[in-house]
C-alpha positions in Angstrom: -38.1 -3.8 9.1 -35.0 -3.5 10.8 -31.6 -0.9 9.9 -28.9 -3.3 9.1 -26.5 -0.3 8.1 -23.0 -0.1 10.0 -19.6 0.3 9.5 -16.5 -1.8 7.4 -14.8 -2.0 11.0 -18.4 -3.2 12.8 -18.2 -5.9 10.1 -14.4 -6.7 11.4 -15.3 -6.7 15.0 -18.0 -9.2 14.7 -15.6 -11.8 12.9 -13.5 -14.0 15.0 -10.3 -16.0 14.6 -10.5 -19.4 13.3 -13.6 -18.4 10.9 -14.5 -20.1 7.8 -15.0 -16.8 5.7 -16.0 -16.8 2.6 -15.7 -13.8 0.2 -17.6 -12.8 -2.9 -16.2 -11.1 -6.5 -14.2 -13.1 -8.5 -10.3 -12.9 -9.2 -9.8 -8.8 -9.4 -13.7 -8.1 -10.0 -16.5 -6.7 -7.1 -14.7 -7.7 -4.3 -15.3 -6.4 -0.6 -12.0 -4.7 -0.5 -13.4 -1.9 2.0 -14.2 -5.3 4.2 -11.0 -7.1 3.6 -8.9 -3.6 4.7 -11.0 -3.3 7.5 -10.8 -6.9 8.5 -7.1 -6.4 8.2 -6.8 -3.5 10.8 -8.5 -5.9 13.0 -6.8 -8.6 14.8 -8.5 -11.4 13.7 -6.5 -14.7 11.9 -6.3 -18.4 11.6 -9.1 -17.7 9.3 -10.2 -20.5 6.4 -11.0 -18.5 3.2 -13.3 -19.5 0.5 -13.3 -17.6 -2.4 -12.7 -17.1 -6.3 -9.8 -15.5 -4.9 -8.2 -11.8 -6.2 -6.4 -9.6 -4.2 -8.4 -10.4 -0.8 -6.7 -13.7 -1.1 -3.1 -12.1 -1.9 -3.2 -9.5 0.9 -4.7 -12.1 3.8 -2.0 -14.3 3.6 0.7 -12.1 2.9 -1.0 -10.4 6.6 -0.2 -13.8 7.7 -4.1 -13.8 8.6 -4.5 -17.3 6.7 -4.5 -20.9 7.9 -6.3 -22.4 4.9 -7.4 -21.8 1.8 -10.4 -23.1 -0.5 -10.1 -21.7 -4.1 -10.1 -22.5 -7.7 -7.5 -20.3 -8.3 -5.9 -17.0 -7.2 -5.6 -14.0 -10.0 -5.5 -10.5 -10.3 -7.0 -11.2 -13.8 -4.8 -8.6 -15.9 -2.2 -10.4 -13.4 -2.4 -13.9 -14.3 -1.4 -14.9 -10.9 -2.1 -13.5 -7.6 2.0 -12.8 -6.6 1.4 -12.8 -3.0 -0.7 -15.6 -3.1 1.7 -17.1 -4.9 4.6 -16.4 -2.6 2.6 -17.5 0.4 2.2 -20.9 -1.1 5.5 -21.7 -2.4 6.7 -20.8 0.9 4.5 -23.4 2.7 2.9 -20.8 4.6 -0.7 -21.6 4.5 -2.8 -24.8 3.6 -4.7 -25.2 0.6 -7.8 -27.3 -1.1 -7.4 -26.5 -4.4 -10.9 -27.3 -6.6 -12.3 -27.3 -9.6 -14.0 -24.5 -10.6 -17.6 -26.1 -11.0 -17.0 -28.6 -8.1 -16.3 -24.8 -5.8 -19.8 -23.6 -7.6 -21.6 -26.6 -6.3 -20.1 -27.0 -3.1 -21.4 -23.6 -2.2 -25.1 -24.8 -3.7 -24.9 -27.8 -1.0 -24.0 -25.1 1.8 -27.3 -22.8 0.7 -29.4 -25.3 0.2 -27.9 -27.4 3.8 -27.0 -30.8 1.9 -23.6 -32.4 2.8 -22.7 -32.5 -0.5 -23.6 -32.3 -4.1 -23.2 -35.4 -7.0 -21.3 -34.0 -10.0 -19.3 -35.1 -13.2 -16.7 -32.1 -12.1 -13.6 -33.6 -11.1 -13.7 -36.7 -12.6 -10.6 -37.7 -14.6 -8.5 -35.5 -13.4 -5.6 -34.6 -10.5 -8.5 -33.0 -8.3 -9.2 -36.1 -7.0 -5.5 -36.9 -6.4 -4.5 -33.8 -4.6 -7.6 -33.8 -2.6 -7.7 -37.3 -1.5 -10.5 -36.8 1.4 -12.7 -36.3 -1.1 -15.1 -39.1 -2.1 -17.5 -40.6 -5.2 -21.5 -41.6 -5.2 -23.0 -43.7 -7.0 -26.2 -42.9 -8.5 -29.0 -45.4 -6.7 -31.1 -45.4 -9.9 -30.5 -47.8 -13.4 -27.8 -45.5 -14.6 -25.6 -46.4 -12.2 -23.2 -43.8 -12.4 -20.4 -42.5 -10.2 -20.2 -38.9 -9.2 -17.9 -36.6 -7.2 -19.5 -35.8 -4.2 -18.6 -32.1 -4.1 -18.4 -31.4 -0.3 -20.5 -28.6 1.4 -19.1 -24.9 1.7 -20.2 -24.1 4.7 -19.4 -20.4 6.1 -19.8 -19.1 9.4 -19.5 -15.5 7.9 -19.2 -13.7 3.9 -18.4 -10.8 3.0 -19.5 -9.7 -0.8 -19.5 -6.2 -2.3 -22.5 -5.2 -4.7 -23.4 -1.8 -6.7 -26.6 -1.2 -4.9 -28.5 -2.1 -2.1 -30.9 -0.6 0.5 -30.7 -0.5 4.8 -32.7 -4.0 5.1 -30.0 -5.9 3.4 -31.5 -6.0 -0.4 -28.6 -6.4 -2.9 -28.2 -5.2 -6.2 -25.8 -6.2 -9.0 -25.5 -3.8 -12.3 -22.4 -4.9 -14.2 -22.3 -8.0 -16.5 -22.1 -10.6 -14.2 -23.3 -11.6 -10.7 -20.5 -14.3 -9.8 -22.1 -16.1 -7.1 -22.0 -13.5 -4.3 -26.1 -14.8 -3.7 -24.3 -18.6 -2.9 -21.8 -17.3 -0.5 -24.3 -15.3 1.6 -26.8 -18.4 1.9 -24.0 -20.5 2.5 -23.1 -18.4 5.1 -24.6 -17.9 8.9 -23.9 -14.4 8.7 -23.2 -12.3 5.9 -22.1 -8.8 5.3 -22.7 -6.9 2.2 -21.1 -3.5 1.1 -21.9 -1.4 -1.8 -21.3 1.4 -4.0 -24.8 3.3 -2.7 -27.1 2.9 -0.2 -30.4 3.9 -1.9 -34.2 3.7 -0.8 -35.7 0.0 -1.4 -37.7 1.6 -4.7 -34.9 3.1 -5.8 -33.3 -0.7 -6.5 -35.9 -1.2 -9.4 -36.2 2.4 -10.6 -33.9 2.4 -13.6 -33.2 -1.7 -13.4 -34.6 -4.8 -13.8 -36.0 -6.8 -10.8 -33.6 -10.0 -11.9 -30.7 -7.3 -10.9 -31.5 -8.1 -7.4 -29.1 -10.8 -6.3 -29.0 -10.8 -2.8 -32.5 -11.3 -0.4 -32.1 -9.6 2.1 -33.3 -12.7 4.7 -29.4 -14.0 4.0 -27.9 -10.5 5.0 -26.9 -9.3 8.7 -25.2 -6.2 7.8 -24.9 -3.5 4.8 -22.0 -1.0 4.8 -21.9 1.7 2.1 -18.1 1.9 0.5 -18.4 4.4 -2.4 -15.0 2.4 -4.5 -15.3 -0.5 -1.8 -14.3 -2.8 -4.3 -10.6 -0.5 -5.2 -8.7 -1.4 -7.0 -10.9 -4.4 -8.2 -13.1 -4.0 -11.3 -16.9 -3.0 -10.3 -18.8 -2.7 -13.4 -20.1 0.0 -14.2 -19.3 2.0 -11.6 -15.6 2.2 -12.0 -13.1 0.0 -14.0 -10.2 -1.7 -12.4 -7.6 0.2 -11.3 -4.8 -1.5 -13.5 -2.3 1.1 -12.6 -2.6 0.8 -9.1 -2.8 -3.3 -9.5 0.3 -3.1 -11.1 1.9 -1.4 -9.0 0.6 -3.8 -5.6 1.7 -7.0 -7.8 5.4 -5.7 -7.8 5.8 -3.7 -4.7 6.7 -5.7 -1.7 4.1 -6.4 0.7 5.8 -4.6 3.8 6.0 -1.6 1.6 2.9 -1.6 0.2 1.3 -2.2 3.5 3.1 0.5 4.9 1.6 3.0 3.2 -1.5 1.9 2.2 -3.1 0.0 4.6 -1.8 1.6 7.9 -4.0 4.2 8.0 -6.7 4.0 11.2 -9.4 3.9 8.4 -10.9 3.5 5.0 -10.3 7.3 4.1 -6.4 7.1 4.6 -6.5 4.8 2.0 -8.8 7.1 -0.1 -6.2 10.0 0.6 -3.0 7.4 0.3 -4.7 6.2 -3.3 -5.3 10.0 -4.5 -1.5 11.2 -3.6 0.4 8.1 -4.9 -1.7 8.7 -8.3 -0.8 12.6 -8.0 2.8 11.7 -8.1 2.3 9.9 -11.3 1.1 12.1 -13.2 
């Protein structure tokens, strides 16, 4: 069985420019945010993201690290809408292929299970199919007769998901409420990097949980990278609860400021240390 432990930056030096990346989580809950900080102390752009996008969305493009994106929507949750996201699109700054939410779903199903494309109802009826006019209808070849979208493939050459538990061969573990579709990204993906809250022994997955709690095999994984709070400020259930405070305070802080102090650091523990001191001087 082979080690797949490394670090947040190994994971950033083996992603290129020009990537289709998807990223796990969904809106300001689980996501890779140890990843996304490391990824963003790397040089790499001109990336294509795919994602239930949160606040790895907002800070890519407002990096100016995105060409496209592929996303239902873009929200900080508490925040109805991602601001630097936002910012980046009214300004014309990136590309986007904006889907339904179930059409996003099954276009990652099509990419794990290597089918072009997926028939479904999603989509039909509505401006989907007039702001994405590439996309095409099916028609069933049976009696029915009926005409589906066909939701296109999600193909990823790399994803990057963040999960409570896993061990060094790349099993993942999920304890909070919901598993979003973390599992889909890293099938749909050739490589895929998971980080967690704890690295623990493979028995130790199932000691106090359910087997169903594993999510992610760990066939689809190429790397593991413990991040205790890897998901900050996102919501990672139950490990820690959103950081509202600090979300706040990123949705209305301009981006060269925020950067500036937060993300500048050489590595994940000066923005540990740059987390800890801005909430000292709140208190």
């Amino acid at each position: 069985m082979v080690d797949k432990t490394m670090t947040a930056d190994d994971v950033a030096g083996r992603l290129r420019s020009g990537m289709t990346l998807g990223i796990g989580g969904w809106g300001s809950r689980r996501k890779p945010m140890a990843l996304v900080r490391a990824l963003l102390r790397s040089g790499v752009t001109d990336l294509t993201v795919v994602s239930y996008g949160g606040p790895d969305v907002g800070m890519l493009c407002a990096a100016g690290r995105v060409r496209r994106l592929v996303a239902p929507f873009a929200t900080l949750d508490s925040v109805p809408l991602e601001p630097h996201f936002r910012a980046a699109r009214e300004a014309g700054a990136i590309a986007m292929t904006e889907l339904d939410e179930a059409m996003f779903m099954w276009g990652l199903h099509a990419a794990a299970s290597r089918l072009p494309f997926m028939p479904v109802r999603a989509g039909l009826g509505s401006d989907v199919m007039r702001v994405n006019p590439e996309l095409r209808t099916v028609r069933s070849p049976y009696d029915d007769g009926e005409e589906f979208v066909a939701a296109p493939a999600l193909r990823l050459d790399a994803a990057l998901v963040h999960l409570n538990r896993a061990d060094r061969l790349g099993n993942g573990q999920y304890l909070g409420p919901d598993p979003y579709f973390d599992d889909l990204f890293c099938e749909a993906a050739d490589e895929a990097y998971l980080s967690c809250e704890r690295l623990v022994d493979t028995d130790g997955l199932t000691a106090d949980a359910a087997p169903q709690t594993l999510l992610v095999p760990r066939h689809s994984v190429s790397g593991v990278v413990e991040a205790p709070a890897g998901a900050h400020f996102t919501a990672c259930a139950p490990d820690h609860a959103r950081d509202e405070a600090f979300q706040r305070m990123y949705a209305t802080t301009p981006w060269d400021e925020f950067a500036g102090r937060f993300l500048s650091g050489p590595d994940e523990h000066a923005y540990t240390r740059a987390v800890r001191a801005w909430h000292e001087e709140q208190r």
